[in-house]
C-alpha positions as a LaTeX table, in Angstrom:
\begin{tabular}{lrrr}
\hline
Residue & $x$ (\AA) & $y$ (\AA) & $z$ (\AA) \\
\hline
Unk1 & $-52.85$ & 185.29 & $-70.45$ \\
Unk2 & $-55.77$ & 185.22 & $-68.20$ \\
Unk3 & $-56.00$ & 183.13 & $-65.56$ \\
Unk4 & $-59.12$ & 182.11 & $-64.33$ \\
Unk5 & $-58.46$ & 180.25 & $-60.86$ \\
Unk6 & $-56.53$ & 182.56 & $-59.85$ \\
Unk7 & $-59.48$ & 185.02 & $-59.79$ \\
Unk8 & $-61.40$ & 182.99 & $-59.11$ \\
Unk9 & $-59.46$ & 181.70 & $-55.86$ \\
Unk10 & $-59.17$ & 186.01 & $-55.10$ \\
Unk11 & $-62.45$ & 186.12 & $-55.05$ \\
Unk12 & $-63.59$ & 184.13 & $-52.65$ \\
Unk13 & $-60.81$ & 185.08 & $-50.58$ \\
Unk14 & $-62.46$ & 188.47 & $-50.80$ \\
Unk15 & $-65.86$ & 187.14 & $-49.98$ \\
Unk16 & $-64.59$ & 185.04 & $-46.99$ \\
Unk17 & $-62.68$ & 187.76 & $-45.69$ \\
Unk18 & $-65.65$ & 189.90 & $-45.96$ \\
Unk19 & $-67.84$ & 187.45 & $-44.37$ \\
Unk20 & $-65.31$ & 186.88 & $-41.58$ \\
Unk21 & $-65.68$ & 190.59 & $-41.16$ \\
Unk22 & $-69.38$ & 190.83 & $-40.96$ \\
Unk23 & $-69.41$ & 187.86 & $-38.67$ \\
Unk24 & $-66.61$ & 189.94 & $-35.75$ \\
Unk25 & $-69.02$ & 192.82 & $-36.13$ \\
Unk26 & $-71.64$ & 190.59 & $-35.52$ \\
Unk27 & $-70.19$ & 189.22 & $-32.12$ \\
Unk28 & $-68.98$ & 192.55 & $-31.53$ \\
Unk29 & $-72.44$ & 194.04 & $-31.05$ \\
Unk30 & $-73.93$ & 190.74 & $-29.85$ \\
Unk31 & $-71.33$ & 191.60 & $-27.09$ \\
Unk32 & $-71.93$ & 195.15 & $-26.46$ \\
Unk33 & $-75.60$ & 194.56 & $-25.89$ \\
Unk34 & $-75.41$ & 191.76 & $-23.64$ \\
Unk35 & $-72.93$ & 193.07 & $-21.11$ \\
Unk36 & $-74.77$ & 196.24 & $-20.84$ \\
Unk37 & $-72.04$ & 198.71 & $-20.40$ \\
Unk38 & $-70.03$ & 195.48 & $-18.07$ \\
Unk39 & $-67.07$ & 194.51 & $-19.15$ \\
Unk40 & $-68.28$ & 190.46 & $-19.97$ \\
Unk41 & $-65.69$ & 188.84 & $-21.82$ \\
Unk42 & $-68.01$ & 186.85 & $-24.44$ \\
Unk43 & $-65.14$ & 185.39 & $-26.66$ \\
Unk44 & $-63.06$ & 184.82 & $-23.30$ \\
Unk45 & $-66.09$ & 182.38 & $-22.60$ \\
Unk46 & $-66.66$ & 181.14 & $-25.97$ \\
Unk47 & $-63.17$ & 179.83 & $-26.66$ \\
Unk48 & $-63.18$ & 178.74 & $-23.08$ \\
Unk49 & $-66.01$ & 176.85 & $-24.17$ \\
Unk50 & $-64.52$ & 175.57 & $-27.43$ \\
Unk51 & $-61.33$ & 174.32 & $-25.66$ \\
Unk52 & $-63.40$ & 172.46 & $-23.63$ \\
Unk53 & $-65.78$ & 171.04 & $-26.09$ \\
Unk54 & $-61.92$ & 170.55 & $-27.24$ \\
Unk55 & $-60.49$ & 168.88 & $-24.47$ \\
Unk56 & $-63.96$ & 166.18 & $-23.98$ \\
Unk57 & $-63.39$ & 165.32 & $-27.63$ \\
Unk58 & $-59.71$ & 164.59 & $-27.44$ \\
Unk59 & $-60.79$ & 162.35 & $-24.16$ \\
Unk60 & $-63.27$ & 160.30 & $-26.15$ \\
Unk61 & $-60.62$ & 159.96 & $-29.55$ \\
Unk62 & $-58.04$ & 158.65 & $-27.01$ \\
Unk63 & $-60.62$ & 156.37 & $-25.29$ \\
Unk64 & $-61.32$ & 154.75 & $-28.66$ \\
Unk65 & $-57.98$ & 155.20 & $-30.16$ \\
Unk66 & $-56.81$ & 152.92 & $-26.95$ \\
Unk67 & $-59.53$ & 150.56 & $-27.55$ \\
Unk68 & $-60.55$ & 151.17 & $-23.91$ \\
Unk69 & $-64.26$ & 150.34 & $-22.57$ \\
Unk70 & $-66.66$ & 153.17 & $-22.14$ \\
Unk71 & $-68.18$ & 152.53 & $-19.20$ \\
Unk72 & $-72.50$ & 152.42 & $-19.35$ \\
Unk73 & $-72.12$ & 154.30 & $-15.60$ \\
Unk74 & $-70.06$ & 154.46 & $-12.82$ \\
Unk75 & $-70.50$ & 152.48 & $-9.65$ \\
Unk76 & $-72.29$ & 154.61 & $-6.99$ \\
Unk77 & $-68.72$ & 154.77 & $-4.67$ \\
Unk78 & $-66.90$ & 156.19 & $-7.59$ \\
Unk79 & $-69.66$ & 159.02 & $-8.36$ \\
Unk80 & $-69.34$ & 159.79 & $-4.64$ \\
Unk81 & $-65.94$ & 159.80 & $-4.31$ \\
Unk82 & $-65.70$ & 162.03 & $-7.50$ \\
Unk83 & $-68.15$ & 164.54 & $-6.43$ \\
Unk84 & $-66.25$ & 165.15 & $-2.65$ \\
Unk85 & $-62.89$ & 165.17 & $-4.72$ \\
Unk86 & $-64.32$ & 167.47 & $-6.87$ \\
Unk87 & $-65.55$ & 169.62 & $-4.44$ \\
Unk88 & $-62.47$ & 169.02 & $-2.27$ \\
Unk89 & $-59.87$ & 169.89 & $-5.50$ \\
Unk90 & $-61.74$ & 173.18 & $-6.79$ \\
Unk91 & $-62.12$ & 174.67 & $-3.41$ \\
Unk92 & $-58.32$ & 173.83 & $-3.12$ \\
Unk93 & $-57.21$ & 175.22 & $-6.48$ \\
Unk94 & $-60.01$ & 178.40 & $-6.64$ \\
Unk95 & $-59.79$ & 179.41 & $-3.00$ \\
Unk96 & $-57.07$ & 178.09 & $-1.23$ \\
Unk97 & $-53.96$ & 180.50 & $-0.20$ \\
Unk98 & $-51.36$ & 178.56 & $-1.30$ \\
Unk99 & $-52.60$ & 177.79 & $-4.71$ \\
Unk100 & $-52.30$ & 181.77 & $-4.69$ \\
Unk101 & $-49.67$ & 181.87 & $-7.13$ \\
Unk102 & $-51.37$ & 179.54 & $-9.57$ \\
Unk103 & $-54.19$ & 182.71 & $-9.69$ \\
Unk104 & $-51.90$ & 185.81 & $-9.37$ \\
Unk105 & $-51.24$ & 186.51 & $-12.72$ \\
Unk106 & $-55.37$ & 186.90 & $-13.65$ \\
Unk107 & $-56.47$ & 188.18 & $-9.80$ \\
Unk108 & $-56.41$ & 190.78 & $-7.26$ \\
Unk109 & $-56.40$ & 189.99 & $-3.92$ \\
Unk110 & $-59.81$ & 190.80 & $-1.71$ \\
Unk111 & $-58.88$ & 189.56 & 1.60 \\
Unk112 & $-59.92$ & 186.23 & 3.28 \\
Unk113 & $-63.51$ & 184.45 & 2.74 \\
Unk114 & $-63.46$ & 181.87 & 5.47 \\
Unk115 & $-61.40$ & 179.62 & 7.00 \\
Unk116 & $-58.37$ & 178.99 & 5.23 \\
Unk117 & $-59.74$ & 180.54 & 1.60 \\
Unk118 & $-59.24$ & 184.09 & $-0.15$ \\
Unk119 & $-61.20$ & 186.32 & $-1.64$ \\
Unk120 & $-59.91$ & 187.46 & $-5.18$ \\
Unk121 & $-61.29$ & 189.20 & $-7.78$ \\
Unk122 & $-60.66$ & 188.28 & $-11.85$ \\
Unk123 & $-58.41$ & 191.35 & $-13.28$ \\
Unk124 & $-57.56$ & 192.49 & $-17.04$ \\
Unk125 & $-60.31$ & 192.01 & $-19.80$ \\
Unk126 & $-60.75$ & 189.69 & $-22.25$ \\
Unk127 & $-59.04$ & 185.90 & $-21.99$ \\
Unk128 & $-56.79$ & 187.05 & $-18.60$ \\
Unk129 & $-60.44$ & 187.98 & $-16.87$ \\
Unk130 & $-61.90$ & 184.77 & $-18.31$ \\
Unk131 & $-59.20$ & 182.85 & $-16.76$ \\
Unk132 & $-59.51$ & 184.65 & $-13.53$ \\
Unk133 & $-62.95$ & 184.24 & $-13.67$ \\
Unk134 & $-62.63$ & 180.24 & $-14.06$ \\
Unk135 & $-59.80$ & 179.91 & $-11.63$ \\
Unk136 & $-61.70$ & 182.09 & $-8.79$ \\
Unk137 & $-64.84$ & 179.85 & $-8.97$ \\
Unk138 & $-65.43$ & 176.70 & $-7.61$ \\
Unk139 & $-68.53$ & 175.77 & $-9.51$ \\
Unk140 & $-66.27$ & 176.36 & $-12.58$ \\
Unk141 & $-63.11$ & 174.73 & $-11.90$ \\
Unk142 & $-65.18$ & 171.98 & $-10.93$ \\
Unk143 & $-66.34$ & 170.95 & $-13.96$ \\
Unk144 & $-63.13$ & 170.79 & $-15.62$ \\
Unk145 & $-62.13$ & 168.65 & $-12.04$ \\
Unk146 & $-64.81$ & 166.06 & $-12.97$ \\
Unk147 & $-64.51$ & 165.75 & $-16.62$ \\
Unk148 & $-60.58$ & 165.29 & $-16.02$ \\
Unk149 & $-61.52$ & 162.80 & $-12.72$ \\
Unk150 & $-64.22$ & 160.88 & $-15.29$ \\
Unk151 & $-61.44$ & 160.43 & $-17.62$ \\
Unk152 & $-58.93$ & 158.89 & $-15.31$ \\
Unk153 & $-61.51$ & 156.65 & $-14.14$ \\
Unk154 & $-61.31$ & 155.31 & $-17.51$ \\
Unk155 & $-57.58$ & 155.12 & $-18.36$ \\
Unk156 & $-56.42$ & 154.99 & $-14.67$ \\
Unk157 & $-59.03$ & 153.60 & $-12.88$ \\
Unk158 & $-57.15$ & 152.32 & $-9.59$ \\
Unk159 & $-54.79$ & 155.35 & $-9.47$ \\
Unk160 & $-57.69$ & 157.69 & $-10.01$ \\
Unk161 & $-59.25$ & 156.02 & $-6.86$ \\
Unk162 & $-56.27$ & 156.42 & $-4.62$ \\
Unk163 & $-56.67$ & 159.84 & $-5.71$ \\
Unk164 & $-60.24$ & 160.64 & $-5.42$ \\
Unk165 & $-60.18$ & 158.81 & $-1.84$ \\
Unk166 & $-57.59$ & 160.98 & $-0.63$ \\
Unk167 & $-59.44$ & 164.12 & $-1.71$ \\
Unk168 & $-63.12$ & 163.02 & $-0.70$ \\
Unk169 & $-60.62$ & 161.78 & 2.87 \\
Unk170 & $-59.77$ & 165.48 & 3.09 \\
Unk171 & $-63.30$ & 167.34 & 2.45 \\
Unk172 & $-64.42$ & 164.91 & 4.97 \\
Unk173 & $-61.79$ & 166.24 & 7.34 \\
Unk174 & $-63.14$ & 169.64 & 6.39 \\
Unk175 & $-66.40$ & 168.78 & 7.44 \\
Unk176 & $-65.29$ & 167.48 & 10.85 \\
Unk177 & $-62.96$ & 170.53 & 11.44 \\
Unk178 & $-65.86$ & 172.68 & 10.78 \\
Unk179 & $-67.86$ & 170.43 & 13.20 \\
Unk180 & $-65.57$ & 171.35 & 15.61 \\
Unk181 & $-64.95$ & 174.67 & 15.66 \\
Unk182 & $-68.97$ & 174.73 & 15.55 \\
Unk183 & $-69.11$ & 172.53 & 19.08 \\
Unk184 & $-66.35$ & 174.82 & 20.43 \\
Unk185 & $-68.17$ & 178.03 & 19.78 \\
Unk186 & $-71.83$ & 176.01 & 21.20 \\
Unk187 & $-70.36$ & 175.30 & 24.49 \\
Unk188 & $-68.76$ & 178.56 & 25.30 \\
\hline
\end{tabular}
């Protein structure tokens, strides 16, 4: 007996597969030519990016699945306080010595790069230098700070405040510690 769908069904298994192939060899080279002879973990960053793209969608299915209000903007205090919290948290978590051990397992330590941060430098290839790559940057951490600070503004609005006004409370401290020292070193 000959059975149709089932060839049928192995043949576009074959197809797919070889289309699946073509595609990796594909990135592969797409890769290879872009990093110039640096190792520049491409899929690290793409499925860094997908989780994201991941992680903004899940946000906006729970914001509608809770039948919560989508805001048209945010009041200008919030946006403030957000951006020093932001700031505040991802200099905290990407620089900070005691959040050390968070970053140990995808860094090397550099030595110190300013008051009270380290230097560190992403280690390993692929997704464990992507990840020390994200979690030794600021700017990058950042965004996933804000998008995650956005949200609770939405679900948790007054506990998200007591949060972001305790961060934005300690960059400002920042500021005026740095304000010191600067004064101290002016009048000697």
């Amino acid at each position: 007996m000959f059975d149709r769908a089932g060839v049928g069904s192995r043949c576009a298994m074959t197809v797919l597969g070889d289309l699946k192939g073509r595609l990796a060899d594909a990135a592969r080279e797409q890769g290879a030519r872009y990093a110039g002879g640096e190792d520049r973990p491409l899929r690290g960053y793409a499925i860094a990016m997908g989780t994201y793209a991941c992680l903004v969608g899940a946000i906006a299915g729970g914001v509608k699945a809770a039948g919560k209000e989508v805001p048209d903007g945010l009041p200008l205090t919030d946006i403030a306080l957000s951006a020093a919290a932001t700031y505040k948290l991802s200099r905290l978590l990407a620089r900070d010595p005691v959040t050390s051990p968070l970053r140990a397992p995808f860094t090397s330590y550099r030595g110190t790069a300013g008051p009270a941060e380290l230097a560190e430098e992403a280690r390993g290839q692929g997704a464990r230098k992507t990840v020390g790559e994200l979690v030794t940057c600021p700017f990058c951490t950042g965004t996933w700070i804000a998008t995650g600070l956005t949200a609770g503004l939405i679900y948790a609005p007054r506990a998200t405040r007591l949060v972001t006004a305790t961060l934005a409370a300690l960059a400002g401290a920042d500021l005026l510690q740095f304000a010191h020292s600067w004064l101290d070193k002016a009048a000697s």
